[in-house]
PDB file as gemmi writes it, atoms N, CA and C in Angstrom:
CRYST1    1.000    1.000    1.000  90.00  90.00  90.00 P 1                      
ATOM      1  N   UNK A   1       2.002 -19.507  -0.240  1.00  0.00           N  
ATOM      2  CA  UNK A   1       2.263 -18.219   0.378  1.00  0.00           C  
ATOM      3  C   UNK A   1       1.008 -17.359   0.281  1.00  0.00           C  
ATOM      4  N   UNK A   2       0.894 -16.570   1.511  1.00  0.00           N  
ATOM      5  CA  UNK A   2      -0.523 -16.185   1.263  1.00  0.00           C  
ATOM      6  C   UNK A   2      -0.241 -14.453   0.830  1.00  0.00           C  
ATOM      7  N   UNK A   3      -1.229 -13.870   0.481  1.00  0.00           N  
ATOM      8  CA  UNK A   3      -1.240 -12.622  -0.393  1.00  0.00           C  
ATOM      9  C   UNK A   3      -2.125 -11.245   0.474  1.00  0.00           C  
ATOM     10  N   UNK A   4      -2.007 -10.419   0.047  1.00  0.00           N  
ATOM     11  CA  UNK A   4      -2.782  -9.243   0.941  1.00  0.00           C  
ATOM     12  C   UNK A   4      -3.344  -8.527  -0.186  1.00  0.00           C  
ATOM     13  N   UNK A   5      -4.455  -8.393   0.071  1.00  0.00           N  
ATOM     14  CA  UNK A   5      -5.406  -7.058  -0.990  1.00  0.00           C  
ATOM     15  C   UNK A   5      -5.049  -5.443  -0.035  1.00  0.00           C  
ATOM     16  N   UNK A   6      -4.472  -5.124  -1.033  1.00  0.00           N  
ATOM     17  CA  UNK A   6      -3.984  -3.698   0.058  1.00  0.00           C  
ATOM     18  C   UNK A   6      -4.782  -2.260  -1.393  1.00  0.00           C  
ATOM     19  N   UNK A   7      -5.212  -1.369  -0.591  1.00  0.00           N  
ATOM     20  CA  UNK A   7      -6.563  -0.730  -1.000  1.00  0.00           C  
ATOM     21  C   UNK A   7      -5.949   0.804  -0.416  1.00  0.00           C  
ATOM     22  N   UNK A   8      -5.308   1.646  -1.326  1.00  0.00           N  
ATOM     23  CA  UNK A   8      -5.436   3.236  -0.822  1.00  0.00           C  
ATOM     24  C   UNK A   8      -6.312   4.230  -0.721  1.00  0.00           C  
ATOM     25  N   UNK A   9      -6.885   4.069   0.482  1.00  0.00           N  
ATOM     26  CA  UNK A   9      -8.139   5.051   0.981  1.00  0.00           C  
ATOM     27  C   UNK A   9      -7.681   6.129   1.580  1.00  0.00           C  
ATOM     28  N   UNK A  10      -6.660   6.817   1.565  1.00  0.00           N  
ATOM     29  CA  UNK A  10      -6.370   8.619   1.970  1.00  0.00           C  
ATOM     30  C   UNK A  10      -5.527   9.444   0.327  1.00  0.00           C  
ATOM     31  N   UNK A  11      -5.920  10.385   0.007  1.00  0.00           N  
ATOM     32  CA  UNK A  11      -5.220  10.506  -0.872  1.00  0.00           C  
ATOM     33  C   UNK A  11      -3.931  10.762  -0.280  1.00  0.00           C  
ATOM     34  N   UNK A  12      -2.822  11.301  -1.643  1.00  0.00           N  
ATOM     35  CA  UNK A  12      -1.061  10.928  -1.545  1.00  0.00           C  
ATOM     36  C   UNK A  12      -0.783  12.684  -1.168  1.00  0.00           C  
ATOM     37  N   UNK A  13      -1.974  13.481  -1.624  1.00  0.00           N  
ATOM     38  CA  UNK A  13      -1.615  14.628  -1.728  1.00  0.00           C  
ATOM     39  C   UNK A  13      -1.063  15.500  -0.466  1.00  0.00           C  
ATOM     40  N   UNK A  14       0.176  16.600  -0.579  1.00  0.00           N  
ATOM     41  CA  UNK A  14       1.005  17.143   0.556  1.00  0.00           C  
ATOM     42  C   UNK A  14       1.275  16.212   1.402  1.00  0.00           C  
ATOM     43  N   UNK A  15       1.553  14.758   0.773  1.00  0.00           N  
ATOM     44  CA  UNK A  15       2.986  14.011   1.567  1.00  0.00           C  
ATOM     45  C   UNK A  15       4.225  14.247   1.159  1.00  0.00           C  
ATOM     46  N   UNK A  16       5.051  13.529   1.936  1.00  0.00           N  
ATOM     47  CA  UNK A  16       6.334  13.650   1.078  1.00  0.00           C  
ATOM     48  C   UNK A  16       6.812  12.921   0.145  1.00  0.00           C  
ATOM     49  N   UNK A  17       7.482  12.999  -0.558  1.00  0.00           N  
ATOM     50  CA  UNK A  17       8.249  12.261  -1.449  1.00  0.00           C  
ATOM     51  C   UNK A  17       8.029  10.946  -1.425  1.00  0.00           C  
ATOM     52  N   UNK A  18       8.731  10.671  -0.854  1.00  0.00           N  
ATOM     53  CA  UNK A  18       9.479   9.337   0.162  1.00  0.00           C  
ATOM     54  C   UNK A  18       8.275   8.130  -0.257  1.00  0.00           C  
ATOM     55  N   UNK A  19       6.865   8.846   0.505  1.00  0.00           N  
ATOM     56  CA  UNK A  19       5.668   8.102   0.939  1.00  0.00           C  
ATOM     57  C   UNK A  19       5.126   8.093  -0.170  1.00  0.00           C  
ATOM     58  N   UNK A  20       5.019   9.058  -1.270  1.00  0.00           N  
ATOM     59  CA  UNK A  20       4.538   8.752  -2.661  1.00  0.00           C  
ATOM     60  C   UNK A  20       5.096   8.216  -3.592  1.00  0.00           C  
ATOM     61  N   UNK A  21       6.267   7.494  -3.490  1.00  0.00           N  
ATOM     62  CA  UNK A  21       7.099   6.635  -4.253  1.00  0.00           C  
ATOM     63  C   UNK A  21       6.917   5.149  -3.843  1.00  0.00           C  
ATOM     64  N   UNK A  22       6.784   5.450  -2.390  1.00  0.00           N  
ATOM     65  CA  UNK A  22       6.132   3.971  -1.533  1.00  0.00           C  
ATOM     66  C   UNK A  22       4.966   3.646  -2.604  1.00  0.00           C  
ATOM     67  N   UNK A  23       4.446   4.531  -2.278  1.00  0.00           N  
ATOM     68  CA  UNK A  23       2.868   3.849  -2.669  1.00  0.00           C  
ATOM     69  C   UNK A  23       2.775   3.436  -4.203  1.00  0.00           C  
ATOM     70  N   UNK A  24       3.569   4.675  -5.299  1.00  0.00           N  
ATOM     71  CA  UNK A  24       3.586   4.239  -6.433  1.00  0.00           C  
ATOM     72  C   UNK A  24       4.499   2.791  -6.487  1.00  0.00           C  
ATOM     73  N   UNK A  25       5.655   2.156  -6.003  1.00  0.00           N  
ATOM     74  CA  UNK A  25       5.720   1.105  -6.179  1.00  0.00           C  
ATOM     75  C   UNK A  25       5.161   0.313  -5.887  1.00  0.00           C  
ATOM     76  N   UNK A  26       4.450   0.244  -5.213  1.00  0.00           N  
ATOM     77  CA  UNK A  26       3.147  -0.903  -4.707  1.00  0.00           C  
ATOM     78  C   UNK A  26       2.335  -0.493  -5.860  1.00  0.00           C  
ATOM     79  N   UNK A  27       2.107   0.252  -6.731  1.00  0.00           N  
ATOM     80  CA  UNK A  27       0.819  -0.007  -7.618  1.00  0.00           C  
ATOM     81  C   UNK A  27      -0.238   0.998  -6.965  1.00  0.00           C  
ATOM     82  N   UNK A  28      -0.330   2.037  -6.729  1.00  0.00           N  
ATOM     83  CA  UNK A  28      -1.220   2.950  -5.513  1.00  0.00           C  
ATOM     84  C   UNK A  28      -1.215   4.113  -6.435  1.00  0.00           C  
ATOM     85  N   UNK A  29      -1.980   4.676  -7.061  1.00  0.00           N  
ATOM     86  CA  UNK A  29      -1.573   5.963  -7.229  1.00  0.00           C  
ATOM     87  C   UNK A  29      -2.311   6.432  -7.363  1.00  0.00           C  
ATOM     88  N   UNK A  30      -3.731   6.672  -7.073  1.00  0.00           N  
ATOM     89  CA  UNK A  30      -4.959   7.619  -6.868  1.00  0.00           C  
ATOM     90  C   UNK A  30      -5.938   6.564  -5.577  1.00  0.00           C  
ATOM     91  N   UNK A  31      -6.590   7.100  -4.674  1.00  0.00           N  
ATOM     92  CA  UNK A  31      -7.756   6.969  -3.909  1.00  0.00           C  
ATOM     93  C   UNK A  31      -8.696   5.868  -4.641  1.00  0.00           C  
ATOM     94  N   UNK A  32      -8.531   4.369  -4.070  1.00  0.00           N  
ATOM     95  CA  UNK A  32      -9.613   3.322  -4.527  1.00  0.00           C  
ATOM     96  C   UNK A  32      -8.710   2.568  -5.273  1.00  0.00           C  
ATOM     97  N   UNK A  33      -7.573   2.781  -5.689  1.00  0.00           N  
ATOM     98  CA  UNK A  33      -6.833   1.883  -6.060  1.00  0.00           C  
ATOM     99  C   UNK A  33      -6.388   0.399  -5.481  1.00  0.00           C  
ATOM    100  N   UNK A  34      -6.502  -0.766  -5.804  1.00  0.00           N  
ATOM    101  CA  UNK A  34      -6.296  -1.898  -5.024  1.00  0.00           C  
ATOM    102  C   UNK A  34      -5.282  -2.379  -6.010  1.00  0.00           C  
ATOM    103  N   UNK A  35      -4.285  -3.602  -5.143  1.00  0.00           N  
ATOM    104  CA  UNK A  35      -3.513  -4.632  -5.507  1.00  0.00           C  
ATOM    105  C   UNK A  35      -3.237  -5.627  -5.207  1.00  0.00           C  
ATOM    106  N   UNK A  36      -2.818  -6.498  -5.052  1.00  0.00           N  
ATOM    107  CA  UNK A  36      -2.804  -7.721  -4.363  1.00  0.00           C  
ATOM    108  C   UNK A  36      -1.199  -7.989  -4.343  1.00  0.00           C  
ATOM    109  N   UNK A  37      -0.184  -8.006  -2.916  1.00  0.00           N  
ATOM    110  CA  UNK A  37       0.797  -7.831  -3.282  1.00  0.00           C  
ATOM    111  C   UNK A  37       1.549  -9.046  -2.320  1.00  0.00           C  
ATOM    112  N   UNK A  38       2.218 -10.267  -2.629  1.00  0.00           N  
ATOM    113  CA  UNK A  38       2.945 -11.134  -1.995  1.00  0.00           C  
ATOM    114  C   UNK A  38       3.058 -10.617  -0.428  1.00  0.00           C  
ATOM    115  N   UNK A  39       2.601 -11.946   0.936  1.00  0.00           N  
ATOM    116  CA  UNK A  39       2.375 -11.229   2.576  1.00  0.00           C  
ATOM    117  C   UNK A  39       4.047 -11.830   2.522  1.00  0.00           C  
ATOM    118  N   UNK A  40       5.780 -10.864   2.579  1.00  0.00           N  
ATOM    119  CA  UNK A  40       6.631 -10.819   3.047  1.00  0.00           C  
ATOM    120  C   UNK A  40       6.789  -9.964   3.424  1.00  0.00           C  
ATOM    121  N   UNK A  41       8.183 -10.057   3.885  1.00  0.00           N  
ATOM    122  CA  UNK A  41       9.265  -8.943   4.639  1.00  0.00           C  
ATOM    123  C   UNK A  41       9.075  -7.392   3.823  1.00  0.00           C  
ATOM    124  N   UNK A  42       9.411  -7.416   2.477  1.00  0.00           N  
ATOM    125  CA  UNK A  42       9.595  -6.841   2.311  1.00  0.00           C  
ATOM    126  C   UNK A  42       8.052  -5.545   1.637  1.00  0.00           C  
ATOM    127  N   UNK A  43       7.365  -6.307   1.674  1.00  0.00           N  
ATOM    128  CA  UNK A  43       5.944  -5.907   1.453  1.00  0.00           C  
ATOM    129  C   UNK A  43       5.372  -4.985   3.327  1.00  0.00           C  
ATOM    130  N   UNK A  44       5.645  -6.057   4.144  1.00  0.00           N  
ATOM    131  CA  UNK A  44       4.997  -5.327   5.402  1.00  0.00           C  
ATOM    132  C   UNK A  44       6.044  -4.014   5.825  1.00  0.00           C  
ATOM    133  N   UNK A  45       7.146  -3.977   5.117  1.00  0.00           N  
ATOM    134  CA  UNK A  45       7.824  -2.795   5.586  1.00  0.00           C  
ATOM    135  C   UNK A  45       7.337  -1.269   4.590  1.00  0.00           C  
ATOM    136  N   UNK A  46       6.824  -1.733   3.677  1.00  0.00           N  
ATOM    137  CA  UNK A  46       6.148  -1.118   2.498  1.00  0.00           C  
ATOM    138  C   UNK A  46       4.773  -0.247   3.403  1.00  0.00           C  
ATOM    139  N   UNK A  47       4.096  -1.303   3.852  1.00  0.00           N  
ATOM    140  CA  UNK A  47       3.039  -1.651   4.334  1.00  0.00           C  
ATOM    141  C   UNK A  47       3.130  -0.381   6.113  1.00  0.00           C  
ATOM    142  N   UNK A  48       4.492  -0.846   6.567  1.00  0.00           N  
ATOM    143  CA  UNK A  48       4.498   0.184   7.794  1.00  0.00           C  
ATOM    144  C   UNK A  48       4.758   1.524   8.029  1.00  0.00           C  
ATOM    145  N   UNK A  49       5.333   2.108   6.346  1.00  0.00           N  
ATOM    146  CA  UNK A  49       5.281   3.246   6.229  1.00  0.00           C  
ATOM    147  C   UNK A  49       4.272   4.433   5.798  1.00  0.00           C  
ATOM    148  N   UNK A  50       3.582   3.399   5.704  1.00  0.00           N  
ATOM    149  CA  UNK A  50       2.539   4.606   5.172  1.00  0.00           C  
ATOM    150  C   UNK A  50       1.042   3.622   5.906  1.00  0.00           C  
ATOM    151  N   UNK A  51       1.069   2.968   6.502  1.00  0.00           N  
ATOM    152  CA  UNK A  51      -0.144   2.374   6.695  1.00  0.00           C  
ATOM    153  C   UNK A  51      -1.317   2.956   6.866  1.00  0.00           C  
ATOM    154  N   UNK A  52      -1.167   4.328   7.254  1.00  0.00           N  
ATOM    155  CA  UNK A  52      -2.173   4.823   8.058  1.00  0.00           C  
ATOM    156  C   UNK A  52      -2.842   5.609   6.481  1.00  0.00           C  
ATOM    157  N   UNK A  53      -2.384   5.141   5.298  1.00  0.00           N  
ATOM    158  CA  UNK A  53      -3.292   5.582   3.979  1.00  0.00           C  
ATOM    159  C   UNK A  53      -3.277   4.314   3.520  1.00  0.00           C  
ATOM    160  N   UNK A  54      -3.602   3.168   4.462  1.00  0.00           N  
ATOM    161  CA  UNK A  54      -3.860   1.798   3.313  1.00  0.00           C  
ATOM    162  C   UNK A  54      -4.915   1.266   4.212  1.00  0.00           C  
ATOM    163  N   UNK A  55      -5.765   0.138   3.317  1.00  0.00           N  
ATOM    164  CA  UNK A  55      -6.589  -0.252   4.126  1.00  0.00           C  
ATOM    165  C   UNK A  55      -5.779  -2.255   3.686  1.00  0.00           C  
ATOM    166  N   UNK A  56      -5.316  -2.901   4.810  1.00  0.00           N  
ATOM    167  CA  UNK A  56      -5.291  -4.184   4.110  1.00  0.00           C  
ATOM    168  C   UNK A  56      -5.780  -5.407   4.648  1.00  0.00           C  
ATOM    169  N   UNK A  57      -6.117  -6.350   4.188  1.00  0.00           N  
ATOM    170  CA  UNK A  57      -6.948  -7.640   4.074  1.00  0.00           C  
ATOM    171  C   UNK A  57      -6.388  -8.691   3.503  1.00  0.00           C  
ATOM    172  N   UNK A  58      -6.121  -9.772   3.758  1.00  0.00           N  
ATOM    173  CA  UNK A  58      -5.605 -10.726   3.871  1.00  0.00           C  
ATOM    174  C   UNK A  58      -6.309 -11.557   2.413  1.00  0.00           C  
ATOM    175  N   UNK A  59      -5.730 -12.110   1.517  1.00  0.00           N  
ATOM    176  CA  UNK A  59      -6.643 -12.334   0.031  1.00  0.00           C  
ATOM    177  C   UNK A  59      -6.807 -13.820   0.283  1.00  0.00           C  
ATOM    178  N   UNK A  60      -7.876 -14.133  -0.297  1.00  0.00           N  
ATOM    179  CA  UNK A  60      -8.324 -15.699  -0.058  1.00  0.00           C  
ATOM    180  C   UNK A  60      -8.084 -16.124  -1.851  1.00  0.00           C  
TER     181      UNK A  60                                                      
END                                                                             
């Protein structure tokens, strides 16, 4: 199964809730933070809510 390096490049600050709980369960919680998080279902829905503060890459 292949994996994604997912990388938060916008900070969390004056979002909502919602989107900063996203990110803290992924492991995200300040600007430059990276993780490497299983490529499923339930990761790309993670992944579609907030995408536009992630940068992600496919992990070799």
């Amino acid at each position: 199964m292949a994996n994604l390096n997912i990388k938060l490049v916008k900070s969390l600050n004056g979002r909502l809730q919602k989107q900063i709980a996203t990110a803290n369960s992924m492991g995200l919680r300040k600007i430059g933070d990276t993780t490497v998080q299983p490529d499923n279902e339930q990761t790309r829905g993670k992944i579609a809510k907030i995408g536009y503060l992630l940068q992600v890459e496919e992990a070799n």
